[in-house]
N, C-alpha and C positions, 0 to 999 in steps of 0.2 A: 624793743623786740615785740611784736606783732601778734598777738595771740588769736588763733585762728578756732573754733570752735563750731561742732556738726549742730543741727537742732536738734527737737525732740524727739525722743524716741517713743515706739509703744510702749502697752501699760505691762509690766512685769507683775511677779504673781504676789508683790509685796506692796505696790503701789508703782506711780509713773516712775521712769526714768526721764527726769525732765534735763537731762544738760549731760552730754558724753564726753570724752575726748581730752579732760584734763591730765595732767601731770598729778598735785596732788592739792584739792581743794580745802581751805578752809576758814575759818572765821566769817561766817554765812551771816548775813544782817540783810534785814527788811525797813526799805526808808523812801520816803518819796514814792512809794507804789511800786519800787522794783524791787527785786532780790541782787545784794551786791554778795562779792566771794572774792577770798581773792586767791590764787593759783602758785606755789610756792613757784616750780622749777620751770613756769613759761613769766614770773616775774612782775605777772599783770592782775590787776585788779579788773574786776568784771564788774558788769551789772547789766541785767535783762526783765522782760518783763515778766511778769507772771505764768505765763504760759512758754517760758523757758524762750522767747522769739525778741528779737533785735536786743541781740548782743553787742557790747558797747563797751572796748577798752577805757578804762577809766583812767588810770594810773599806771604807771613803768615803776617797779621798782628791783632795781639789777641786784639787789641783797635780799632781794626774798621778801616780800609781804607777808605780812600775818595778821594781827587784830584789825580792827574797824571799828571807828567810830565816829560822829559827829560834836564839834561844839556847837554852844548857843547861839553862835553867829551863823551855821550852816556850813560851816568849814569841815570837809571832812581830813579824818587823821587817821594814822595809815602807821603800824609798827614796823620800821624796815630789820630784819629778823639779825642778819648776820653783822651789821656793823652799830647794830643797839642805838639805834635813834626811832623817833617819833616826827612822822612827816604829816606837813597841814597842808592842802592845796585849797585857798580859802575860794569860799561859793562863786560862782560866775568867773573863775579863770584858771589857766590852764598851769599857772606857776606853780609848783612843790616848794616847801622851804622846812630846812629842819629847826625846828624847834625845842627839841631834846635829845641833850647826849646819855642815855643811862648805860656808859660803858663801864665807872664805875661801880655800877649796881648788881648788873646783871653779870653771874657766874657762868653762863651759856647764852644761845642764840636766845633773843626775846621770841617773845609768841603773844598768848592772848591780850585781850584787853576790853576794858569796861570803861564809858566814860559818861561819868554821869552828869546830872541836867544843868548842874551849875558852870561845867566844863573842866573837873578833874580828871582825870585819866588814870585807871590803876592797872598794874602791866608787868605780866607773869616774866619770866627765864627759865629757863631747863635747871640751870643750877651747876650745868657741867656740860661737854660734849659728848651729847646723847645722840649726835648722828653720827661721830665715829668711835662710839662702845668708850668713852671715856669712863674713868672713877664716879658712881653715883656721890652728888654733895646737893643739901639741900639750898634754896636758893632764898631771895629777899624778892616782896614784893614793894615793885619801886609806884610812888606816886605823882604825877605831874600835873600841875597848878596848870591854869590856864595864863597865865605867866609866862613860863614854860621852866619855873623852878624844878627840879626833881629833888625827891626826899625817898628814904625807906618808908614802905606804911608796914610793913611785917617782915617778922625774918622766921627762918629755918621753919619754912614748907616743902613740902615734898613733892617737886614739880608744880606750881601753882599754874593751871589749865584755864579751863573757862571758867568764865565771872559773872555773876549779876547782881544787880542791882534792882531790891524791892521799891513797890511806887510810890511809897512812902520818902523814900532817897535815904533811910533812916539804916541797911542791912547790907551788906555786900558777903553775895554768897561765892568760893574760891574752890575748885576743886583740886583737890590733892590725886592729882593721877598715879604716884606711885605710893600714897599711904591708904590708897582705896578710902578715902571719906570727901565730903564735903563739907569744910569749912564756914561759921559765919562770924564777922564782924559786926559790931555796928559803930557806923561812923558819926562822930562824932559831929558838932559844929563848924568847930574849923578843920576839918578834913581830916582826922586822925582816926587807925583803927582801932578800938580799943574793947572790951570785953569777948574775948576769943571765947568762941565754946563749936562743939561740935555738931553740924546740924545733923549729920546721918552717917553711920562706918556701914561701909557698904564690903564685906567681906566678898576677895575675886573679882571684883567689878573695878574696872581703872578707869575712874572718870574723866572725861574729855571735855569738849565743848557742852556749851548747856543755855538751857531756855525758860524760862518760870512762865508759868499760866498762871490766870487770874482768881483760880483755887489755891493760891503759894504754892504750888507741886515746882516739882524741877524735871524739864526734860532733859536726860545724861546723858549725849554717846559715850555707849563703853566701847575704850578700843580695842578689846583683847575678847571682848561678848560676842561683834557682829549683831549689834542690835543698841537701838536708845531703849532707856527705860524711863519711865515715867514714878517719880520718887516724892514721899510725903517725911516733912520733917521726922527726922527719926530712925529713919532708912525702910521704910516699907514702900515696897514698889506696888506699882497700882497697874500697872499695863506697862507691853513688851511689845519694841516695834524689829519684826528680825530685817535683817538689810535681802538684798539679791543675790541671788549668786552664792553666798557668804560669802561677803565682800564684808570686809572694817569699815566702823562708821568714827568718825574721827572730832565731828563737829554736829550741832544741829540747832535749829534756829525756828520760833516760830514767827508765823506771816500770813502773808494774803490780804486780800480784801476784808476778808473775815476775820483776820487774826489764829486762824485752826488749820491751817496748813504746815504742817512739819514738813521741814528741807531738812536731810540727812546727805551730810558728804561722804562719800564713799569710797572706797582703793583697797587691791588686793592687800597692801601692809604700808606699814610706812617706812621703810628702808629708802631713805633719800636717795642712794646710789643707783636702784632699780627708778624709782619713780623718775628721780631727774632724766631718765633716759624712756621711758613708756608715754601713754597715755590713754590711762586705763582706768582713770579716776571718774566718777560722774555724781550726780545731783539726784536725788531720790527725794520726789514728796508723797505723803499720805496727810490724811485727814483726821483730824481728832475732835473730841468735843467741845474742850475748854478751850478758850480765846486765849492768848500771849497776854503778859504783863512784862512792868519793872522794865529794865536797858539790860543790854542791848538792847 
């Protein structure tokens, strides 16, 4: 399926509108000098250049893309959402291949994902079906070896959302979107998470995708705020970026040349049934001071 996208738009009065016209954007990653994203209900993974200009289908994925990552070989790896696999299309060729089943794991569609430098992969689920108003149930987050072993690394989070990983390789931070906090790990030698504690309870704030700068802060989209917030272990936010329009911000990623360019993904709501059918999603960047750290 083809994914056809406008360029860039003017500057709106919160920053650019750098990318219009999706369905519903998310898992924003900065690699190789491009910003990649990938578009749930047009199927495709994207990636463009910095100035939002030669858009460039990456990937097809007919069950919905979600997280993004690379392994240590250059392989990019691709969550396919609805039938809970983890797809690799290894560097310099056009072939997909799956390489993990977590349908044992996952209690809902999979969604985000982190994968860090030695080539594990850590990899949220809903927990239940949360795009057609199923029962809330907390969910496991599953791990995959570069192997392509899967194991539990946590159980009973509450939606486990966006992820990072400090540059140390030593902290994996997990947002809990329906218990309003952020979670941290630290992982262990051989890949286990082990002393659970909580990095910030962010009361009302449902945290979504997220991005660490090289002061530790966490940039959060809240998706229930219409805005990212910029957050310091503990829960003290330090700065509010509000979206356009009041549009939801669902994900956000830092990038650029510089490393200080915030991409915020954006869309009226996330009701799959409206979005698979619109395209009214778009790409919002502004500028900030501190540079990106840690993975994504």
């Amino acid at each position: 399926m083809a994914a056809k996208f406008p360029s860039r738009s003017e500057m709106s009065s919160t920053g650019d509108v750098l990318l219009e016209g999706g369905s519903f954007f998310e898992a924003p990653r900065w690699h190789g000098g491009r910003w990649w994203v990938s578009d749930f209900f047009r199927h495709a993974v994207i990636s463009f250049d910095p100035d939002g200009r030669n858009v460039r289908e990456e990937v097809v994925v007919e069950a919905q893309p979600s997280g993004l990552g690379w392994a240590p070989d250059g392989s990019l790896l691709v969550v396919s959402m609805l039938d809970h696999l983890l797809l690799r299309r290894a560097m310099g060729s056009d072939r997909i291949d799956v390489i993990a089943d977590l349908g044992e794991i996952a209690g809902g569609p999979c969604n985000d994902m982190v994968v860090d430098s030695v080539g594990r992969a850590w990899i949220g689920n809903f927990g239940f079906d949360h795009f057609n108003d199923g029962e809330f149930s907390t969910a496991c987050l599953a791990r995959v070896d570069p192997d392509g072993s899967v194991s539990v690394a946590a159980e009973e989070l509450a939606f486990p959302n966006g992820m990072a990983v400090a540059d140390d390789g030593g902290t994996l931070l997990v947002g809990e979107t329906f218990a309003s906090r952020i979670t941290a790990f630290r992982i262990a030698g051989d890949g286990r998470l082990v002393d659970r504690r909580v990095w910030a309870e962010l009361p009302g704030v449902f945290p979504d995708g997220c991005s660490l700068d090289s002061a530790g802060r966490l940039w959060v989209a809240d998706a229930t705020g219409k805005c990212c917030l910029l957050i310091e272990e503990g829960g003290n936010i330090v700065d509010r970026v509000a979206t356009p329009s009041g549009l939801h911000v669902f994900a956000c990623m830092l990038g650029g040349p510089a490393g200080t360019t915030l991409l915020m993904c954006c869309a009226p709501d996330s009701d799959s049934h409206k979005r698979a059918r619109a395209s009214e999603a778009m790409l919002v960047i502004t500028e900030v001071e501190v540079p990106r750290a840690g993975l994504p």
